[in-house]
C-alpha positions in Angstrom: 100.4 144.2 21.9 99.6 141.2 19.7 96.2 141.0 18.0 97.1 138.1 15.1 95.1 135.1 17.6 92.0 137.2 16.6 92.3 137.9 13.2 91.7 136.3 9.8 92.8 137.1 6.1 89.9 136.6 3.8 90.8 136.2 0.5 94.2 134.3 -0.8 95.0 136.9 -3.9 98.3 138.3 -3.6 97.7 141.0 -1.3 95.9 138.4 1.1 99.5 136.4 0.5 101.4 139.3 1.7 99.7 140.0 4.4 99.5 136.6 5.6 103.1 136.0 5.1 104.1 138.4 6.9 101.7 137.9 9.7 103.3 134.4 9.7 106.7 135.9 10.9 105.5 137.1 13.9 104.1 133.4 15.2 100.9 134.7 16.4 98.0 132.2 15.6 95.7 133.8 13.0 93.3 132.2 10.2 93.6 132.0 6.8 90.3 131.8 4.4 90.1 131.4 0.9 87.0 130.4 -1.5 89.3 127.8 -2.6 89.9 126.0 0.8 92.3 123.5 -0.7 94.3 126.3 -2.0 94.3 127.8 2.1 95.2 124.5 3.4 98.2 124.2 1.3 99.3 127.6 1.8 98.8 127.6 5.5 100.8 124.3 5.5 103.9 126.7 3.9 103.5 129.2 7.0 103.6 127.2 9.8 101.4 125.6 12.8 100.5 128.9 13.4 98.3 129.4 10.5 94.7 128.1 10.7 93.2 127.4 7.1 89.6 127.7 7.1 86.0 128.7 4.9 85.4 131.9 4.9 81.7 131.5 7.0 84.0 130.1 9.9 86.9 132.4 9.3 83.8 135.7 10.1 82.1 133.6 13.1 85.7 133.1 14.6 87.2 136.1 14.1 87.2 139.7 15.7 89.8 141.5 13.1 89.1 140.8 9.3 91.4 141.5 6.7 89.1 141.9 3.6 91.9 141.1 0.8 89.3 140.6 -1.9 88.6 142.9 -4.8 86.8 146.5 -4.2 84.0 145.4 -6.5 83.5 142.3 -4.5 83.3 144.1 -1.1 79.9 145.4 -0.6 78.7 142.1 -1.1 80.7 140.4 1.2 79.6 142.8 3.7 76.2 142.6 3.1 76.3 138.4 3.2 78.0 138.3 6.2 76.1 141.5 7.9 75.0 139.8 10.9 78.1 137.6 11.8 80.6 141.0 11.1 78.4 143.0 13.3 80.5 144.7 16.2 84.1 143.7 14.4 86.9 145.4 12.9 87.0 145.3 9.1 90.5 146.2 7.5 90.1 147.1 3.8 93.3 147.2 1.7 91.5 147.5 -1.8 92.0 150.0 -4.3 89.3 150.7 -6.5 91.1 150.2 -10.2 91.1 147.8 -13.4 94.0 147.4 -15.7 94.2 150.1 -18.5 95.4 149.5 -21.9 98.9 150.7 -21.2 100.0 147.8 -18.5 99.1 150.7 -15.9 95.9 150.8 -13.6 92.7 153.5 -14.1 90.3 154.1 -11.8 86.8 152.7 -11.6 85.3 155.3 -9.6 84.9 158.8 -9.3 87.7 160.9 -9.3 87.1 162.8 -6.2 85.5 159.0 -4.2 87.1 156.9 -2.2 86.8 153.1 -1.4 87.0 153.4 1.9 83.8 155.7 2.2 81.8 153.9 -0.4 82.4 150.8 1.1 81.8 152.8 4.7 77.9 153.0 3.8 77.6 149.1 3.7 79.2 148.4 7.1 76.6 146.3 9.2 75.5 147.3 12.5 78.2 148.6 15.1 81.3 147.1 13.3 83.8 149.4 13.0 86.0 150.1 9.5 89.7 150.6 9.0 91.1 151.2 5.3 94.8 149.7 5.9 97.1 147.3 4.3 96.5 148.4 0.9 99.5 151.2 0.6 101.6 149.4 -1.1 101.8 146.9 -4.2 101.9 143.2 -3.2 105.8 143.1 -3.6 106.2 145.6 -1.6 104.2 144.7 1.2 106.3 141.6 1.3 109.9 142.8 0.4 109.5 145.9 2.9 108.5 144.5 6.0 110.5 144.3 9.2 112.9 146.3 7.9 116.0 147.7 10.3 117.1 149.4 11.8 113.6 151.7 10.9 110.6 149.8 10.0 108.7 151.0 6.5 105.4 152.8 7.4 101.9 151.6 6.8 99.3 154.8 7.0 95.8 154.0 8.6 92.6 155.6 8.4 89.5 154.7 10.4 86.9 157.0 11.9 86.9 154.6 15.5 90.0 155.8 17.5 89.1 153.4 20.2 90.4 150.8 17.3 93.4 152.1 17.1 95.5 149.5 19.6 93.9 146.8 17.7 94.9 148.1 14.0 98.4 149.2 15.3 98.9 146.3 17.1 98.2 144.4 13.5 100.6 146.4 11.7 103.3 146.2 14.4 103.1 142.4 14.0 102.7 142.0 10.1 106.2 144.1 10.2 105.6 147.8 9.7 104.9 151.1 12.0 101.6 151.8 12.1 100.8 155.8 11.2 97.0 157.1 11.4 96.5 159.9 8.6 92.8 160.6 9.8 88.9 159.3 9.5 87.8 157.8 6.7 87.2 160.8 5.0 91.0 160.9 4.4 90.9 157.3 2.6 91.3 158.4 -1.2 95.1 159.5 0.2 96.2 156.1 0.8 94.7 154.5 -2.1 96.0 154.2 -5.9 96.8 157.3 -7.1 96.9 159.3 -3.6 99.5 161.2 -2.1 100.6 158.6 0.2 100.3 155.2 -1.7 102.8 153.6 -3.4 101.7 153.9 -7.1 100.9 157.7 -6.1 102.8 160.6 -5.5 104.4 158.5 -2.5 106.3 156.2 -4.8 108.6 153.9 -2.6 108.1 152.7 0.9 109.4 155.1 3.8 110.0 155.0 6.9 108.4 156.9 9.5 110.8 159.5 10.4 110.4 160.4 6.5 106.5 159.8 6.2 105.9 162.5 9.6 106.9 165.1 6.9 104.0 164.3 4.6 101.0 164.1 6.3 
């Protein structure tokens, strides 16, 4: 199933660049939005013809699947501005809720026991629906790993909407990975920075699915 004609990455960081690049293999149309429209037209010029650079107003009208690349802190805003035009959509959110420490690692801004994905849960506007997704591994990562073979690397899911789930898998499947759901969105703080299934967690590398069914 392919769901990229539908969907647009909001926010040209370089998580937003690692998703979009590797939605971009898959030649699906999809729409690229940046504060800095400039720097989406020049990037979407690198892609191909099937990368629509747009604002990011257009980008929420046009869209039904929106890949929220922008930072945690910057999120309940975003959702709040746009609460009208997002209502009845998908939201994907890949942040992580951290700052850089003083070591060159990452600490967290939140509470221990919290979650972004259930903090930003209580700003969604009315009847759109939330996946936390994209965000379980690093940026280089998410580029070097995807489409692997002759098994694809996983990327865990969590949303509380099952009736979502085609949509988000279908994503996945075509920005290179195998889709796994690990539960509702009470089960975000596992896939996030620090958690026992992201990257810079107890997880540690990329794996495939046959490896990842042993850990959930």
């Amino acid at each position: 199933m392919t769901t990229t004609s539908k969907v647009a990455v909001i926010g040209l960081g370089n998580i937003g660049q690692a998703v979009a690049g590797n939605l971009a293999k898959s030649e699906n149309q999809f729409i690229v939005a940046d504060r800095n429209l400039e720097k989406a037209k020049e990037l979407s010029a690198k892609w191909g013809n099937n990368v629509l650079p747009s604002d990011i107003p257009n980008a929420v009208k046009n869209a039904q699947i929106l890949v929220l690349a922008i930072p945690f802190e910057a999120i309940e805003g975003f959702l709040k501005e746009y609460s009208k035009d997002l209502e009845g959509k998908i939201i994907v959110d890949p942040s992580n809720p951290i700052s850089p420490d003083e070591n060159g690692g990452f600490k967290k801004i939140i509470g221990e026991n919290e979650s972004a994905g259930e903090i930003n849960s209580k700003f969604l506007p009315e009847n759109a629906m939330l996946v936390k997704a994209l965000g379980t591994l690093g940026a280089s990562s998410l580029s070097e790993s995807a489409y692997q073979n002759p098994e694809k690397s996983v990327l865990f899911y969590a949303t509380d909407d099952e009736s979502i789930n085609p949509e988000v898998e279908g994503l996945i499947n075509d920005s290179g990975f195998e889709p796994l759901r690990i539960g509702g969105i009470n089960q975000s703080i596992r896939i996030e920075v620090f958690g026992d299934l992201h990257e810079f967690g107890a997880l540690g590398k990329p794996i495939t699915l046959t490896e990842a069914k042993g850990k959930i």
